[in-house]
C-alpha positions in Angstrom: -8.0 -74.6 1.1 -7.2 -72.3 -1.4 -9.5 -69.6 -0.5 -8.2 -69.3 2.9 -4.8 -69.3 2.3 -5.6 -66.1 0.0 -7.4 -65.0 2.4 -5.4 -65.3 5.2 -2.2 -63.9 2.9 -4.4 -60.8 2.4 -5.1 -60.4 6.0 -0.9 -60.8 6.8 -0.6 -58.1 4.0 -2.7 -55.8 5.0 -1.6 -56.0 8.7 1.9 -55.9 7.5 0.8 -52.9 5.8 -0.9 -51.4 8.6 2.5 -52.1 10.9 4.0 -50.2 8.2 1.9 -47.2 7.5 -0.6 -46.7 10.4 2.9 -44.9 12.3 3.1 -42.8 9.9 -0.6 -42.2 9.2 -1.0 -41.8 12.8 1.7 -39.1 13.1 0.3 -36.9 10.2 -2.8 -37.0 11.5 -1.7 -35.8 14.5 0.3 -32.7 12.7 -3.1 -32.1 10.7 -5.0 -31.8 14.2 -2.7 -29.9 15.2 -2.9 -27.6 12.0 -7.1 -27.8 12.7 -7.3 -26.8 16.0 -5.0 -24.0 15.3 -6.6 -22.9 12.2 -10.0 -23.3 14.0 -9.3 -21.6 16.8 -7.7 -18.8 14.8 -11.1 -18.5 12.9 -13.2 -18.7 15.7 -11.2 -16.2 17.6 -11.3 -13.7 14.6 -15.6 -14.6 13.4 -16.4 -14.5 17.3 -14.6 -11.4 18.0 -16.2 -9.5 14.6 -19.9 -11.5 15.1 -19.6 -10.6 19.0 -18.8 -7.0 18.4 -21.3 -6.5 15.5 -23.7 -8.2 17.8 -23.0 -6.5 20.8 -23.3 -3.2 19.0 -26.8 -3.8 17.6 -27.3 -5.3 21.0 -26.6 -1.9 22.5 -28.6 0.0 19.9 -31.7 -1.8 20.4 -31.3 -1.6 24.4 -30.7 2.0 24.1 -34.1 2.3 21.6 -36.1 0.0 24.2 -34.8 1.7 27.1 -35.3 5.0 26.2 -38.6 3.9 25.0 -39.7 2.0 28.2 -38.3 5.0 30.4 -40.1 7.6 28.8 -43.6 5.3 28.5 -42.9 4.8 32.5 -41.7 8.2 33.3 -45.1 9.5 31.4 -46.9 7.3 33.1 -45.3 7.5 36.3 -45.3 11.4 36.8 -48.7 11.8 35.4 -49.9 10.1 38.7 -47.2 11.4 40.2 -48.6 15.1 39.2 -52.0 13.9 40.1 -51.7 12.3 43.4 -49.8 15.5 44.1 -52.3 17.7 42.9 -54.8 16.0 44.8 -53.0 16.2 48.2 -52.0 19.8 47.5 -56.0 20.3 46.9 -57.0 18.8 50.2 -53.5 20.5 52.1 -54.4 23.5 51.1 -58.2 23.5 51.5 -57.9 22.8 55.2 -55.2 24.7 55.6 -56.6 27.6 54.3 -60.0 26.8 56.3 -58.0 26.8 59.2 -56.1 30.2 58.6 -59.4 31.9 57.6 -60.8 30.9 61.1 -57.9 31.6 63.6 -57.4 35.0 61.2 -61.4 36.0 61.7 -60.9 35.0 65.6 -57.6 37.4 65.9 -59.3 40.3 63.7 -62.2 39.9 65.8 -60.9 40.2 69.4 -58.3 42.7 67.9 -61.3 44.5 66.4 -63.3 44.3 69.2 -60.3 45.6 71.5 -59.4 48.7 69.1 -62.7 49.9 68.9 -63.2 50.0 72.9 -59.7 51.5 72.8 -61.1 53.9 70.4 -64.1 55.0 72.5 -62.4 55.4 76.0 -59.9 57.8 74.4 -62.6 59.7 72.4 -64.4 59.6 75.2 -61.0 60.6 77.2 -60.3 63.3 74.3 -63.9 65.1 74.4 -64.2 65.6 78.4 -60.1 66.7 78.4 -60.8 69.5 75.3 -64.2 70.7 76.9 -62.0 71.2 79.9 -59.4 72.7 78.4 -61.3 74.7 75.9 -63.4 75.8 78.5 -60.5 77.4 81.1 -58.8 78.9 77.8 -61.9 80.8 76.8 -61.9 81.9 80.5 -58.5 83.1 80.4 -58.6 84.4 77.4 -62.3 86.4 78.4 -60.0 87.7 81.4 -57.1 88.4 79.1 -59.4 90.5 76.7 -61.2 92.5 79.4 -57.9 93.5 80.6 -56.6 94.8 77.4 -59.7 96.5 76.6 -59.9 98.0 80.1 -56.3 99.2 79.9 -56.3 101.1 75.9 -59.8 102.3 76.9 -58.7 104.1 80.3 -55.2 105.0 79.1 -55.4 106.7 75.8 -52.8 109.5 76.3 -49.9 107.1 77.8 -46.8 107.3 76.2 -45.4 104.0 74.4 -43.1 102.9 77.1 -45.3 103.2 79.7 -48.4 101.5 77.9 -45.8 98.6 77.1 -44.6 98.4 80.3 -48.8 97.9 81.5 -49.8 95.9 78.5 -46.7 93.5 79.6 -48.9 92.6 82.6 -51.8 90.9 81.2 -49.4 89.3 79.1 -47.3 87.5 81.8 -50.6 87.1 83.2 -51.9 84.8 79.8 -48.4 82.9 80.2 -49.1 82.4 83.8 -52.8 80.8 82.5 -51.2 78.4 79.8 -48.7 77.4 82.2 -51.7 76.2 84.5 -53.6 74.7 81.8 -51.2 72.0 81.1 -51.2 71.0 84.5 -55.5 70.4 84.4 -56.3 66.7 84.8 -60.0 66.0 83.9 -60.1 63.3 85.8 -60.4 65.3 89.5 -63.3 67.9 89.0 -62.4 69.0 92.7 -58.7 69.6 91.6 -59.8 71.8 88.5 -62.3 74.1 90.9 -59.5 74.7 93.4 -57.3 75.8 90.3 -60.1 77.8 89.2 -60.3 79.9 92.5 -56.7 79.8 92.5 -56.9 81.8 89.3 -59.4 84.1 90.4 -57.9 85.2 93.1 -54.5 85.5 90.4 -57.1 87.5 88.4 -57.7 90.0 91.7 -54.0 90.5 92.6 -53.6 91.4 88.9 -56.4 94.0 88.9 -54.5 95.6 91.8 -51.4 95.4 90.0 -52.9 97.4 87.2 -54.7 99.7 89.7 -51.5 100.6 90.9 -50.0 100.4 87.3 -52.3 103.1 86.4 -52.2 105.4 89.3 -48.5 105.2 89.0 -49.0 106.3 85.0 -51.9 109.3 86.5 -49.1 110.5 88.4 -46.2 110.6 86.1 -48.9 112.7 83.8 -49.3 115.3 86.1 
């Protein structure tokens, strides 16, 4: 009986001391959480901020290393089939291209080619029948011209200077009156060039009897 009435005291005590104290116990415990979670937030604020930034700066240093790493291994890598594909597609472009150009260039030269040199042959063609022409009526004319001239100092020696200018002036309007025909000749109408040919002739007479008369006007001015 004994024991539990000690026992039971001790139990009233310490409940009685509990009433007592537990209040007050609870109450600074309260003002020490308080005082943790304030202190431990400060500390966490201030270690996560320096651990975060420390970390985020070697964070940012080894992305920048692996990055630029990485880029350049892939950029290599990358252009060098870039550069090669490329060069293989510039090789084949400009292979048929070139085959291509070669053939419509060898086609143009040829029918170019082809049409020059006939060009070439109808006008040398064109340029050797017009200068045998024309060669041909100036040696005439200037045959004419010459037998004149000769005729004239051989049969008026003793003519004064007027008077042998004013009958050498006739075969020369005569020779002006040839060249001013010749550039009317067309080698294309042979018919054409014979008419002009007797036309000339019969220029050639009517000179002669100019200078007949010429000269008989000069045999009577001598006497």
């Amino acid at each position: 009986m004994s024991f539990f009435f000690l026992f039971n005291n001790f139990f009233t005590l310490i409940s009685c001391l509990l009433s007592i104290y537990l209040p007050q116990a609870l109450h600074h415990l309260s003002i020490y959480r308080s005082f943790f979670i304030i202190y431990l937030s400060i500390y966490l604020s201030i270690y996560l901020s320096i651990y975060l930034s420390s970390s985020a700066y070697s964070f940012s240093i080894y992305l920048s290393i692996y990055l630029s790493i990485y880029l350049s291994i892939y950029l290599s890598i990358y252009l060098s089939k870039l550069v090669h594909i490329l060069s293989i597609y510039l090789s084949i472009y400009l292979s048929i291209y070139l085959s291509l150009f070669i053939f419509y260039l060898s086609i143009y030269l040829s029918i170019y080619l082809s049409i020059y040199l006939r060009l070439f042959i109808y006008l040398s063609i064109y340029l050797s029948i017009y200068l045998s022409i024309y060669l041909r009526h100036f040696f005439f004319y200037l045959s004419i011209y010459l037998s004149i001239y000769l005729y004239i100092n051989k049969y008026l020696p003793s003519a004064s200077h007027t008077k042998q200018c004013s009958v050498i002036h006739l075969p020369a309007m005569y020779v002006m009156r040839c060249f001013s025909c010749l550039y009317s000749i067309r080698p294309s109408r042979s018919s054409d060039v014979g008419m002009e040919e007797a036309g000339d002739a019969g220029d050639a007479g009517e000179i002669g009897k100019r200078t007949n008369g010429s000269k008989n006007r000069v045999a009577r001015l001598d006497r």
